[in-house]
N, C-alpha and C positions, 0 to 999 in steps of 0.2 A: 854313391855306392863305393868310392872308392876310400874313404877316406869314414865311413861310418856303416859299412858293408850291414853293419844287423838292422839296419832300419827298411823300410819297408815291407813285403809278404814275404817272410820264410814262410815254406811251408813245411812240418813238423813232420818227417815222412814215415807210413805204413811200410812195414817191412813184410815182402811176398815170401813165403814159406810154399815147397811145395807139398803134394799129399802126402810124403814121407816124414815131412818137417824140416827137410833138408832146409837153407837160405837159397832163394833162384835170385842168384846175384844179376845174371842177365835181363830179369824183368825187371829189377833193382833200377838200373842204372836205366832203362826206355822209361821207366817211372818218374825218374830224377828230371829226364833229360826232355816229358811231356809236360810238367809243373813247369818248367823254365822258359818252353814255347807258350803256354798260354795263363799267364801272369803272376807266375811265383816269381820276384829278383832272387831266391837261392832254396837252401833247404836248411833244414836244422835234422840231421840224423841222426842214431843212438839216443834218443830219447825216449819217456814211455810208452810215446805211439809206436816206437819203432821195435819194442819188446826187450831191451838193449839186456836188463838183465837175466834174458834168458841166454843171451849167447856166450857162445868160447870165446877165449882172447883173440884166436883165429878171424872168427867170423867178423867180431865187432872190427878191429883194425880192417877188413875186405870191406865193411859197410863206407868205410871212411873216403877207402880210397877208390871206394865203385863210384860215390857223390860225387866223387870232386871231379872224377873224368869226366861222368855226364855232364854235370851242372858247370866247369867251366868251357866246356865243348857249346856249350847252350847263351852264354852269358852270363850263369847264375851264377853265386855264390856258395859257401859251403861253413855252416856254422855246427862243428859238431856237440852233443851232448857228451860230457866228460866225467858224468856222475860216477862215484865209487862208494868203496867201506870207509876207502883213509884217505886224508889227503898227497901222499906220498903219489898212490896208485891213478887217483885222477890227474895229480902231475906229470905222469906216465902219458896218461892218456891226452893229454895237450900238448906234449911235447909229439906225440907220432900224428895227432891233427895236424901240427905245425909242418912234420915232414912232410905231410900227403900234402899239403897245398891250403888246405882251411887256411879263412882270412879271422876265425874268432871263436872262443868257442861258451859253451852254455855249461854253468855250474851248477848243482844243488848247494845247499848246507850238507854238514856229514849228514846221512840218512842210515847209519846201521844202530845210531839212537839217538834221542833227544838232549841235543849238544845246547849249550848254555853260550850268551852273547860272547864270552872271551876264547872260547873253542870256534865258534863260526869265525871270529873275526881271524883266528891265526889258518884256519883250514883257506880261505883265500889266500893270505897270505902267501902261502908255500904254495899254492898253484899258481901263483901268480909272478912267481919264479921265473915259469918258465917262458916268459915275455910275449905273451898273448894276448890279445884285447877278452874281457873276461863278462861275459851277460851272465848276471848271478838269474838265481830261477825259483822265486821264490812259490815253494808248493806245501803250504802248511798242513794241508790234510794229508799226503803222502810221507812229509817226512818228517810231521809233527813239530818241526822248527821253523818260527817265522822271520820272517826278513822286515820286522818293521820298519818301517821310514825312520826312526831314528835311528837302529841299526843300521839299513840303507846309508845314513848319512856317514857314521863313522868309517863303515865300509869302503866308500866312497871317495871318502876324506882323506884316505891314505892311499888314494891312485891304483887303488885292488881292481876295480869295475869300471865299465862304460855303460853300462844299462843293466835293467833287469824286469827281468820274465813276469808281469803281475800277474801271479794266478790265485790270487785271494775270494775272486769273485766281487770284492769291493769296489768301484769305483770310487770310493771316498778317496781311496788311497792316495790315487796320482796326486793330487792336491798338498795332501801331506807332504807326502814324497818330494815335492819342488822346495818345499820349505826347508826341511832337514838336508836336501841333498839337488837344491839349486846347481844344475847343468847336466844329473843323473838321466839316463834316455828312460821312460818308461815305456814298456815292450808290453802290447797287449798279450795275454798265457791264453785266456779263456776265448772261444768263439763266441760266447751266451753275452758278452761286455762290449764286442766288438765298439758299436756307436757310441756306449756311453761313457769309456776309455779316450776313443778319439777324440772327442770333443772335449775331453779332462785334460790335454794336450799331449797323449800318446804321439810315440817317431816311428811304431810300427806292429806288424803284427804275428809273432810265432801260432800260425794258425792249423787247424787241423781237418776242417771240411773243404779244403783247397785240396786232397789229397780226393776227391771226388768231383768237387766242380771250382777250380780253380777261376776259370774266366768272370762268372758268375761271383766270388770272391773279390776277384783284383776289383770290378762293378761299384762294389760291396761298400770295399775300402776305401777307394780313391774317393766316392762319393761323402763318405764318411768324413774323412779327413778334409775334403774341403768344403763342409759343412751345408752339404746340399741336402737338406734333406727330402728336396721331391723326390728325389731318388733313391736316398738313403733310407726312409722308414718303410716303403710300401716293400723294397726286397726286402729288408730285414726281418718285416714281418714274415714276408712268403719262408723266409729261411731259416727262422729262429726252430723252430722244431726239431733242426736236423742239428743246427748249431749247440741247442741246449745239451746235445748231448757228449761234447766235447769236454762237460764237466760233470759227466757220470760212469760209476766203475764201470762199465762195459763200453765207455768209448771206442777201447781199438775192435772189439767187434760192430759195432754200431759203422763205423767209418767204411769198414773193409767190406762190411756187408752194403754198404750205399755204392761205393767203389764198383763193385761186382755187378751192381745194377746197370750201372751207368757207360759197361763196360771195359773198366779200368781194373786189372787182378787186382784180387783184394786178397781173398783167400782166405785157409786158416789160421788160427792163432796158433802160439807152442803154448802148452800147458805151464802155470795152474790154470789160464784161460780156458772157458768152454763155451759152447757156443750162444749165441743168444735161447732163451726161451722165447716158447712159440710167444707169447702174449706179448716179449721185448720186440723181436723182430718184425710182430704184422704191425706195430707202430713204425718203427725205422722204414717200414717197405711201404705205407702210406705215406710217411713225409714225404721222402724219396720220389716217389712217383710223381708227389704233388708239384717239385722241384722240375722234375724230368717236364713232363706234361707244361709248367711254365716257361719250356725252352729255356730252363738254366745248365744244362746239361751240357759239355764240350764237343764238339764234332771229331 
């Protein structure tokens, strides 16, 4: 961890809003600081899950530096999400990760439009300025520009990245990905890939239903990774329900709403988010249950 700090469970963290929509930074950081006690190694904040573009410059910077007190009070580590419009602005944003204490932080492509391979390759560049270990993230349905493995490779090639975020849903990839970019970390994105990433020879996992049953998770993983599958398939299965939803538009309600179940604030979303429909939720609230009831639930 010291020396390759994004490998193992981050967990992708749900940001508590209270009923006003205020940030409850205080639940924030007991949030941060429960993931670290029962098997997240750190967190990854300002991210999707985390609603990152809903917030002020204010808040996002408060998220940054609530994580890092928890999560190094706790053991964990602290990999924030640096995503922006420009690259200038997410250099900004690695540089004040850098002051809070983050050991690394997570990048998109530009995502205010669909940027072409010689635009992605200089938009790391000039984040990468700012001397931080850099997990690109690659999210082709969000921001329409892919990180392919031979992209990856060039990326790479030129000491921009230490790993990257696969959320293609592919497990082809990783495979690619060693070939074009031989020593590149591949970082499991999706929860729905978990096993069949691990065994593709993923170093770790930015995950999102750890933000509800973490131990049950870390279980998950290590089982995964060291390719046990008595263990590994029969949770997976129990779990994939809750899991598959980590790669559908209503994930951070789906999470926060299993969160809530299980005891953990979940809360509401800030807007354009709206709430599950009834027909989304009485599914989330069966998985849920089904998980609860199988004693994967944290005490």
């Amino acid at each position: 961890m010291t020396t390759t700090p994004w490998r193992g469970i981050l967990t992708a963290t749900a940001l508590p809003f209270t009923a006003d929509g205020a940030v409850d930074f205080d639940r924030y950081g007991e949030h941060v600081a429960w993931l670290c006690q029962n098997g997240s190694d750190g967190v990854v904040c300002n991210g999707s899950l985390g609603e990152y573009q809903t917030l002020t410059t204010e808040e996002r910077a408060k998220v940054v530096e609530t994580a890092v007190a928890a999560a190094s009070a706790n053991g964990g580590v602290v990999v924030p999400g640096v995503a922006a419009y420009g690259a200038q602005e997410s250099r900004r944003w690695t540089e004040q990760a850098a002051e809070a204490g983050a050991v690394a932080v997570m990048l998109l492509p530009p995502n205010a439009y669909r940027a072409d391979d010689r635009i992605v390759v200089e938009h790391y560049r000039e984040v990468a300025k700012a001397g931080m270990p850099i997990v690109a993230y690659n999210n082709p349905y969000d921001t329409k520009v892919d990180l392919t493995p031979r992209l990856l490779g060039e990326i790479y090639g030129e000491g921009l990245i230490v790993a990257v975020k696969e959320f293609s849903g592919d497990p082809r990839r990783a495979y690619e990905i060693a070939e074009y970019a031989p020593g590149l970390d591949v970082i499991i994105g999706s929860d729905d890939v978990v096993l069949e990433l691990a065994m593709a020879g993923a170093q770790g996992w930015i995950a999102g239903y750890t933000n509800a049953f973490p131990s049950a998770s870390r279980t998950l993983y290590d089982a995964c990774m060291e390719m046990d599958l008595d263990t590994a398939l029969p949770l997976y299965r129990l779990m994939h329900p809750l899991l598959r939803w980590d790669s559908k538009t209503e994930f951070v309600q789906a999470i926060k709403l299993s969160m809530d179940m299980v005891g953990q604030y979940g809360g509401p979303c800030r807007p354009p988010r709206l709430p599950l429909t009834a027909e989304q939720e009485s599914v989330v609230r069966a998985a849920t249950q089904a998980a609860i009831d199988a004693g994967l639930a944290t005490a």
